[in-house]
C-alpha positions as CSV (number, residue, x, y, z in Angstrom):
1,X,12.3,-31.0,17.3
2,X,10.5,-30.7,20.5
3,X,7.5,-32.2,20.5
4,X,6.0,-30.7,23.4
5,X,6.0,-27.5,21.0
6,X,3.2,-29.2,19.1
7,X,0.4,-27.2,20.4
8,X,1.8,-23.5,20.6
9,X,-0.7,-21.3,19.8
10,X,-0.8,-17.9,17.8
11,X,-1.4,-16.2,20.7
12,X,2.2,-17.5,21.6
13,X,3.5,-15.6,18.9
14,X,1.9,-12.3,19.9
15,X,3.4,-12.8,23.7
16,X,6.8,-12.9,21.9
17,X,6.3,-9.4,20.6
18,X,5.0,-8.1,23.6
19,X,8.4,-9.1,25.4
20,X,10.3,-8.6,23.1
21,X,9.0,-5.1,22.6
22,X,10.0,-4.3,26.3
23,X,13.5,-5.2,26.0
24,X,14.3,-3.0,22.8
25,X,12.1,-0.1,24.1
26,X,15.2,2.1,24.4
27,X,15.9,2.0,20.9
28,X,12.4,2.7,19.9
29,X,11.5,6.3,18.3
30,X,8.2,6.1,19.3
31,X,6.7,9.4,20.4
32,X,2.9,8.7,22.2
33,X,1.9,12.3,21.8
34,X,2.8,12.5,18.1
35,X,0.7,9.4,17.3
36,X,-2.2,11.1,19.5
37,X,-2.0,13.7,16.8
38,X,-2.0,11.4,13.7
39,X,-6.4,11.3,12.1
40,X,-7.2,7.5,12.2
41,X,-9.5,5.9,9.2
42,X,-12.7,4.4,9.1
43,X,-13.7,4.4,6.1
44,X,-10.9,3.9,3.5
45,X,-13.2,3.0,0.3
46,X,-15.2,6.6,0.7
47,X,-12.4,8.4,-1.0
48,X,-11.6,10.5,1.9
49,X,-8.1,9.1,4.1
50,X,-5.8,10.8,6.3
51,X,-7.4,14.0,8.0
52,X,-10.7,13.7,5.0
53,X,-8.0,14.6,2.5
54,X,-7.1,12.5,-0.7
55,X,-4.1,11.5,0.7
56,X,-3.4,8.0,1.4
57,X,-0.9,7.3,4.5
58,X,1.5,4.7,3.5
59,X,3.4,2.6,5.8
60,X,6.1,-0.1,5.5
61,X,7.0,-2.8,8.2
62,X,10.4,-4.6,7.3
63,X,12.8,-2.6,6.2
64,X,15.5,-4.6,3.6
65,X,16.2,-4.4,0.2
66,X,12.4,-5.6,-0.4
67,X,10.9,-3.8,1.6
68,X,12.3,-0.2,0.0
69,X,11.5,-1.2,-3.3
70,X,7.9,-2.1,-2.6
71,X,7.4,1.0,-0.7
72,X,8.8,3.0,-3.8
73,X,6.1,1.0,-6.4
74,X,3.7,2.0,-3.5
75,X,4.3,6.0,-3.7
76,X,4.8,5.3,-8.0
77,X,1.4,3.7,-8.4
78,X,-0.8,6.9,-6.4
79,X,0.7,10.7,-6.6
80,X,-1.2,11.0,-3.6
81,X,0.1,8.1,-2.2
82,X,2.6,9.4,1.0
83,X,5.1,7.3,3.4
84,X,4.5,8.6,6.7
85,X,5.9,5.7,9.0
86,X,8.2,2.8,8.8
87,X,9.4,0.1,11.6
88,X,11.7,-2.6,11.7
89,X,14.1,-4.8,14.5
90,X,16.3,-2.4,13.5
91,X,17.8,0.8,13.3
92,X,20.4,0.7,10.5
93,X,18.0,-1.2,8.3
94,X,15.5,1.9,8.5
95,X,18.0,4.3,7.9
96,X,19.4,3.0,5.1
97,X,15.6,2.4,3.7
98,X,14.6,5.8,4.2
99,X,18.0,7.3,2.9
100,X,17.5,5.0,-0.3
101,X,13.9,6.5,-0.7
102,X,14.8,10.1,-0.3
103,X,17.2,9.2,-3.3
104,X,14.4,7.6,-5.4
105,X,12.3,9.7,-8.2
106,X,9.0,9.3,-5.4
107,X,11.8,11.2,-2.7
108,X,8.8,14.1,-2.4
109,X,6.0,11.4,-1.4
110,X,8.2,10.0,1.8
111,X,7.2,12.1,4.9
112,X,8.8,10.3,7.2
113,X,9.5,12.5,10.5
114,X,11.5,10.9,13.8
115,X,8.3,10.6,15.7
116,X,7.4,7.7,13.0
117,X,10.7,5.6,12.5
118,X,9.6,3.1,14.8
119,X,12.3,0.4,15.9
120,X,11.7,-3.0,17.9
121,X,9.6,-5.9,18.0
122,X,6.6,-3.8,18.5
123,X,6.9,-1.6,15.6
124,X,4.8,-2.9,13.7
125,X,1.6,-2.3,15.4
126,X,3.5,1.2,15.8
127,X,2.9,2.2,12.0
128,X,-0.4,-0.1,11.6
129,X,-1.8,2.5,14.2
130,X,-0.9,5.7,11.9
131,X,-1.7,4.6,8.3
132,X,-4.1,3.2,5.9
133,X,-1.7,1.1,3.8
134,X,0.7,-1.2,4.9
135,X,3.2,-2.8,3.2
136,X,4.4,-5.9,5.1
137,X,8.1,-7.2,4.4
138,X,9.2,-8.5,7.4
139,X,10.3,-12.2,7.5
140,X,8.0,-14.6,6.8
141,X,7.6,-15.7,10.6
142,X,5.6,-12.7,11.4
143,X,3.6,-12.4,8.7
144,X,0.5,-14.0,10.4
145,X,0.6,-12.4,13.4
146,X,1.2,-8.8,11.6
147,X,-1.2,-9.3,9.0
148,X,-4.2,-9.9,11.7
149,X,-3.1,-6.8,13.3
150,X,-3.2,-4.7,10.1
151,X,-6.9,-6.1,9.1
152,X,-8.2,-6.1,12.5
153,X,-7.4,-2.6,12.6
154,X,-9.2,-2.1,9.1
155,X,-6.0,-1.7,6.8
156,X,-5.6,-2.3,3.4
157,X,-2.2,-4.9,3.1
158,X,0.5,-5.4,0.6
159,X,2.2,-8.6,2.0
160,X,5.6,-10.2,0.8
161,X,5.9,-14.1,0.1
162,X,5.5,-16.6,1.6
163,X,3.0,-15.7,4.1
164,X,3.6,-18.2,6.8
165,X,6.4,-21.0,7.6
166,X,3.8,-23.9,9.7
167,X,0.3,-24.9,9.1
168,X,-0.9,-22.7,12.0
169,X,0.6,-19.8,10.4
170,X,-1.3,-20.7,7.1
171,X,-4.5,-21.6,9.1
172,X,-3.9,-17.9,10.5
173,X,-3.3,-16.6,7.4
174,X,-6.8,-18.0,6.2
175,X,-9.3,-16.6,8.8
176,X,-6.9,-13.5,8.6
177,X,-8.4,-13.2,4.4
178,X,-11.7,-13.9,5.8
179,X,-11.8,-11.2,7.7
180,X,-10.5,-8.6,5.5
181,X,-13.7,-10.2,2.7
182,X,-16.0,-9.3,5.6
183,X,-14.3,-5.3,5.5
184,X,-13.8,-5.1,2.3
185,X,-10.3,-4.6,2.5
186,X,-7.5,-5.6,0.0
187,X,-5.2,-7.9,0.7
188,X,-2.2,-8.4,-2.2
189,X,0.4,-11.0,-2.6
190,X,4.1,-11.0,-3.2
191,X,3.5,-13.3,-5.2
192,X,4.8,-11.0,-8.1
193,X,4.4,-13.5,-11.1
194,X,0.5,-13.4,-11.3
195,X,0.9,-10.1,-12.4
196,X,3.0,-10.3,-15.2
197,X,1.1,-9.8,-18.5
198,X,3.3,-12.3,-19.9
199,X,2.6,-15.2,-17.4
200,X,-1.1,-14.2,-17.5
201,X,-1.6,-14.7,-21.3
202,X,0.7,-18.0,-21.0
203,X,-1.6,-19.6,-17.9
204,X,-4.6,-18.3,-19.9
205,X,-3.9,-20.2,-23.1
206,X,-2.5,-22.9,-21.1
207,X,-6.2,-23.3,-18.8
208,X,-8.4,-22.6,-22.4
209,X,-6.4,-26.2,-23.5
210,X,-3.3,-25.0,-25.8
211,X,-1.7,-27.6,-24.5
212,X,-4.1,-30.0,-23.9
213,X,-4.8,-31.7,-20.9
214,X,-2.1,-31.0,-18.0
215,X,-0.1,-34.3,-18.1
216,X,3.3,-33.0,-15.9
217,X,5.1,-30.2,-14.3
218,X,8.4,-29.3,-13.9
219,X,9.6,-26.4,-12.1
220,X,13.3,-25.2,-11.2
221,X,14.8,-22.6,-9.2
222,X,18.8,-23.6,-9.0
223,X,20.7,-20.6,-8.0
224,X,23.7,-19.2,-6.4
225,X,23.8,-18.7,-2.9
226,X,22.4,-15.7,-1.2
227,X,23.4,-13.0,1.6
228,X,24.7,-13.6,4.6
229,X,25.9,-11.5,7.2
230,X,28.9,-12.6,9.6
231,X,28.4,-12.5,13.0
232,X,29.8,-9.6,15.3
233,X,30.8,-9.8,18.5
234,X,28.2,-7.4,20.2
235,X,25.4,-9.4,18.8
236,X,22.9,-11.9,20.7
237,X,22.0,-14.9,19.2
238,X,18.3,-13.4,18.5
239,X,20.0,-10.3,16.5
240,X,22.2,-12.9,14.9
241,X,19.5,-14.5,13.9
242,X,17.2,-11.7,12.8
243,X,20.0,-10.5,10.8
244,X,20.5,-13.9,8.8
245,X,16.9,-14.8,9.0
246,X,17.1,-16.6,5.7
247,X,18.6,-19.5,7.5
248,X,16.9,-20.1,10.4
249,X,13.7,-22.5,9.4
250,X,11.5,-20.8,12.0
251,X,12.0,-17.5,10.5
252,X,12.0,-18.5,6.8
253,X,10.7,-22.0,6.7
254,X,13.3,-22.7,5.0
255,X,14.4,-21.6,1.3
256,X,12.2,-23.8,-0.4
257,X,9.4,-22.1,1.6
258,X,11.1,-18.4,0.9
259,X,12.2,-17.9,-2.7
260,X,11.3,-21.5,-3.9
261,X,7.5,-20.6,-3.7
262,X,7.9,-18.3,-6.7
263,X,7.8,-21.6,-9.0
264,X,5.4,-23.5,-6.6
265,X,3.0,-20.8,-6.9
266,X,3.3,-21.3,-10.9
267,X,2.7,-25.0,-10.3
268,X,-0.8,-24.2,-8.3
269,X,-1.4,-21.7,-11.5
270,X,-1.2,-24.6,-13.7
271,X,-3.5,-26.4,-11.6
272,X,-5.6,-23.6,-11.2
273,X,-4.9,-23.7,-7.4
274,X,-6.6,-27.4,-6.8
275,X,-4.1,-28.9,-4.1
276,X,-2.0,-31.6,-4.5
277,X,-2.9,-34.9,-2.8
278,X,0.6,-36.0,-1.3
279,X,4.4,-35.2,-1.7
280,X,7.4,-37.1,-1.2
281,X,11.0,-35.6,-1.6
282,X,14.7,-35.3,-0.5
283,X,17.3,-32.5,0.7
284,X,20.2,-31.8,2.7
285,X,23.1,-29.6,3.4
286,X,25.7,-30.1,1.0
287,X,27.8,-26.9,0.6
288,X,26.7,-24.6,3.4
289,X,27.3,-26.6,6.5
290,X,29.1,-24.0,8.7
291,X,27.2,-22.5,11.3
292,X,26.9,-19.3,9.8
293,X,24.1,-20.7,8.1
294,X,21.7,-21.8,10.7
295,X,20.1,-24.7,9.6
296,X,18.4,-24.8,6.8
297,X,18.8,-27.4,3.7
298,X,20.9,-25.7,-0.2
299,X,19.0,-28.6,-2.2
300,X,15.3,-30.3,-2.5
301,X,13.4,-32.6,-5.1
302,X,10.4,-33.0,-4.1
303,X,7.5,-35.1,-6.2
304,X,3.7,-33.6,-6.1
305,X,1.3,-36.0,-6.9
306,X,-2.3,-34.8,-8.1
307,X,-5.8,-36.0,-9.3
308,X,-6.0,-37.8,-12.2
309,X,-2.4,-38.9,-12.0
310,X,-0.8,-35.5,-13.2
311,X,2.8,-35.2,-11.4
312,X,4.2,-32.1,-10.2
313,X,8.5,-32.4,-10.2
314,X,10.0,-29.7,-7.7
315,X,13.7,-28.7,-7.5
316,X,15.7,-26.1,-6.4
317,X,18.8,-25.9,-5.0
318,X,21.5,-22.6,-3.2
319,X,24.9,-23.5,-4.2
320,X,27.6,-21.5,-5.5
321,X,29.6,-23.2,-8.6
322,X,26.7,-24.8,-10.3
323,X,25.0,-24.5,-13.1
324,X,21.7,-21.8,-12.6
325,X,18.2,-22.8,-14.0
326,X,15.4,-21.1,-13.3
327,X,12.4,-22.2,-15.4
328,X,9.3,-23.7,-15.5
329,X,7.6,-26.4,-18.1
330,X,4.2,-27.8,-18.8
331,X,3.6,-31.2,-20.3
332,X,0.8,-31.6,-21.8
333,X,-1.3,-33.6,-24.7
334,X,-1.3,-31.2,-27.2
335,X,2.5,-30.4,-26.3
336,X,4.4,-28.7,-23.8
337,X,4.6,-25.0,-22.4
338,X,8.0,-22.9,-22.1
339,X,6.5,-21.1,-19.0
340,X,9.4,-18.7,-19.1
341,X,9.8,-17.9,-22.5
342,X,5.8,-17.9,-22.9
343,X,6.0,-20.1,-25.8
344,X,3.8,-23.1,-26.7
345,X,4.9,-25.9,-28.5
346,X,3.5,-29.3,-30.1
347,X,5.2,-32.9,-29.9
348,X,6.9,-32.3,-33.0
349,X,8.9,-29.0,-31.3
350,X,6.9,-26.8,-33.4
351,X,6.2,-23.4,-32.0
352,X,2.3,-23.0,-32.2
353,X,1.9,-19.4,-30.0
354,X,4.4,-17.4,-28.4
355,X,3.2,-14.0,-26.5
356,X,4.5,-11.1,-28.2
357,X,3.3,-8.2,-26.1
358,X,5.4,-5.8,-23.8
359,X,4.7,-6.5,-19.9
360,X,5.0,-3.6,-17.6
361,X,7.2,-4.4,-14.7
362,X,5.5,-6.9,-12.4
363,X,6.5,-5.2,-8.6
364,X,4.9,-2.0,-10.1
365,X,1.5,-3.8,-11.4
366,X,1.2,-5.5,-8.1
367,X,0.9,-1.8,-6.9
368,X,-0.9,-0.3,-9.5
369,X,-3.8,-3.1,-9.2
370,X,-3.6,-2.4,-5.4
371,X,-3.8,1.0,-5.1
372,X,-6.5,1.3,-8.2
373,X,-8.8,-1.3,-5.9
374,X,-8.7,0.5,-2.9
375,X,-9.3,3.7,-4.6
376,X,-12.3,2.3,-6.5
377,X,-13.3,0.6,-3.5
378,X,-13.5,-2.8,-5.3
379,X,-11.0,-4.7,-3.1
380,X,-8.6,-7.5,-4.4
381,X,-7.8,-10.5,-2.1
382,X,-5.3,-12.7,-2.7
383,X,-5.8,-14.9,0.2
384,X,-6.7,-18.2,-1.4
385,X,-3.6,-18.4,-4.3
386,X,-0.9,-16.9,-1.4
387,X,-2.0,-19.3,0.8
388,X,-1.8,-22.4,-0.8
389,X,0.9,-21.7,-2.4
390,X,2.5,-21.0,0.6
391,X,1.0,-24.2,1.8
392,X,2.8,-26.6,-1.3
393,X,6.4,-25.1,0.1
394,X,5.7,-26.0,3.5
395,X,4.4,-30.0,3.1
396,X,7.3,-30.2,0.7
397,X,10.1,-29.0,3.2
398,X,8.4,-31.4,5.8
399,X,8.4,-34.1,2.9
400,X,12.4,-33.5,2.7
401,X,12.8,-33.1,6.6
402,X,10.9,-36.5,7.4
403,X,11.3,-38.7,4.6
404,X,8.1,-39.6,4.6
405,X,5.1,-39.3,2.2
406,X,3.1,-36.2,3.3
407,X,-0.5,-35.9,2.2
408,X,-2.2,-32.5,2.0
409,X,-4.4,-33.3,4.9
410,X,-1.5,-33.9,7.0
411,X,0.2,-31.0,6.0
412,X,-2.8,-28.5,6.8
413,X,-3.8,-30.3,10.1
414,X,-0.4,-30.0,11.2
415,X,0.5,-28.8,14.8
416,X,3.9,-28.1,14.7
417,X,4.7,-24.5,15.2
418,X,8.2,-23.7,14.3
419,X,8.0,-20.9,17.2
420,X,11.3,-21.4,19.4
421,X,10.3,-21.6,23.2
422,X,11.7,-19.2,24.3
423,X,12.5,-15.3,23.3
424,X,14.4,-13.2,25.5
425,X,16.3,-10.8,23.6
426,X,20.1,-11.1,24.2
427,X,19.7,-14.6,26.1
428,X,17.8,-16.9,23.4
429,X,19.6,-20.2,22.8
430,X,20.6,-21.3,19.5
431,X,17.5,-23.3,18.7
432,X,17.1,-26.9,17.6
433,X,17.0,-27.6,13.9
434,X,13.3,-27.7,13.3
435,X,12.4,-30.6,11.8
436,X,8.6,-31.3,11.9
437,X,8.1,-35.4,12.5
438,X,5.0,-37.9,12.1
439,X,4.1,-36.7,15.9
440,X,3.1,-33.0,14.3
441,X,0.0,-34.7,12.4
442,X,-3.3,-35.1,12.8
């Protein structure tokens, strides 16, 4: 950790693309006269969008796995829903994307020409500038910065979890959901679970007192390990990076930050969102110590402690060869919660309610809620869930980095940006293991 990073601003962030964008500008598709042909927006909630037609212009930023699949629930949940630009670092990653989608059932809905495949650091604000929608599934390092561009610019946002990795990202995040109140402009999570009809009747019978009173937590995500690409020779340690950026804390925050969140989120559904007051907690590298995984940690436990003594218990771990559990539990009075399975049950292991309905895949709701608000022009904003739960991930992996007892005050007032010092693409230095310490507190 350098502590002389403690005080690197957003702006910082935004310099970073602006270089950056300079040094890949060979690569980029970018044709200026084409976007001085493409209608801009200014009223999306009047019903008229791209040109004063019905059509809404879709566009994705982060083209992975993620990314394609969310762009294809996009086009599923609107007919008149059309993919006219997509950007990302790289190339091959929007190639495959939009090859992927031309294969897909919505194949007649992505209209996609050269003169919108954007590629670079600066693609982003690329496809912000020629669409309405934007779906936003970069890593979660950029997510702050590209999300004030989108709603500055008046655009609706799908956005991928987490939505930060530091409390300056979250802060950013914050005045970012604000803003897009003040426009009336929808902003929907990743965050895929709240919209399961499953998970919503459970957390409903669970906050009308099923269970009784909330007593304990436990939450689990112990899986295998994940992709990861080896480097090639031709590569600079900032492609090597990008290309792996599920290891590199200042890209990911870390996995208990990236994928972990899924069951912190259910945690802070429990609680119906009221923070925790501290954490404590352990991790390490066990199995993945070579250095094609960057830096981050394949195991946490981390303790949540909240009002009125109820104790959240947090665990997840990456690690091929063991045992996989993925679940959640409530503990309460009355009896305990199968989160999961959606099933209630008293102290004597009875089953008293179990949901027995059929839930619509949850990646399509998310998009069928979304579109549906912005055509209504009753906007959704999931700023306040995304970002705390974001928030819980982060305190916990600087919990497990420090050893110390981190209290939710710290954690928010933190001033530790995880943003490397430097960015030159093709020269950045492997960075430092990021490891935020007492110094990055208020």
């Amino acid at each position: 950790m350098n502590p002389n990073r403690s005080q690197t601003s957003n702006t910082t962030r935004r310099e970073f693309i602006k270089t950056g964008s300079a040094a890949v500008a060979a690569v980029s598709t970018l044709s200026s006269a084409a976007l001085a042909r493409t209608p801009q927006t200014t009223a999306l909630q009047s019903g008229l969008f791209a040109g004063g037609t019905d059509v809404i212009r879709v566009g994705l930023i982060g083209c992975g796995g993620r990314g394609t699949g969310a762009a294809a629930q996009a086009l599923s949940a609107d007919p008149n829903a059309k993919l006219v630009a997509m950007g990302d670092a790289f190339y091959d990653h929007l190639d495959k994307s939009h090859k992927n989608l031309k294969k897909n059932p919505v194949a007649k809905q992505v209209q996609v020409d050269a003169d919108h495949k954007f590629v670079g650091f600066d693609a982003y604000q690329k496809v912000i500038d020629c669409v309405d929608v934007v779906l936003l599934t970069t890593p979660p390092h950029f997510r702050p910065m590209q999300m004030r561009a989108a709603i500055e610019a008046g655009k609706h946002v799908f956005a991928e979890k987490p939505v930060a990795v530091d409390a300056p990202g979250v802060r950013s995040i914050l005045e970012t959901c604000k803003l897009a109140k003040e426009k009336n402009l929808s902003i929907v999570s990743g965050l895929c679970w709240r919209y399961h009809q499953g998970m919503r009747e459970t957390f409903k019978q669970i906050h009308d007192g099923a269970a009784g009173d909330v007593m304990a937590i436990q939450c689990s995500y112990n899986t295998r390990g994940l992709w990861m690409f080896k480097r090639e020779p031709e590569w600079s340690d900032m492609e090597w990076q990008l290309r792996n950026w599920l290891y590199f804390t200042w890209l990911s925050g870390d996995f208990n930050n990236e994928q972990h969140v899924h069951s912190l989120d259910k945690m802070a559904w429990t609680m119906k969102d009221q923070t925790p007051i501290s954490c404590s907690g352990t991790g390490g590298r066990q199995t993945r110590t070579g250095k094609d995984y960057g830096h981050i940690y394949d195991h946490f436990a981390i303790a949540y402690e909240y009002p009125n003594g109820v104790k959240g218990f947090s665990r997840c771990r990456q690690q091929d060869g063991c045992a996989v559990d993925v679940s959640d539990h409530v503990f309460g009075t009355k009896g305990r919660v199968d989160v999961f399975k959606h099933r209630i049950y008293n102290p004597k292991g009875e089953k008293t309610w179990q949901f027995r309905g059929k839930s619509k895949n949850m990646y399509q709701v998310e998009h069928d809620e979304f579109f549906e608000s912005i055509r209504s022009g009753k906007p959704i904003n999931n700023g306040e869930y995304m970002t705390k739960s974001t928030m819980l991930a982060i305190m916990g992996r600087m919990a497990a980095y420090t050893g110390k007892t981190i209290t939710w005050e710290m954690a928010m007032n933190s001033t530790e940006d995880l943003t490397p010092a430097s960015y030159e693409w093709g020269s950045l230095p492997v960075p430092p293991v990021a490891m935020p310490g007492v110094t990055a507190f208020k």
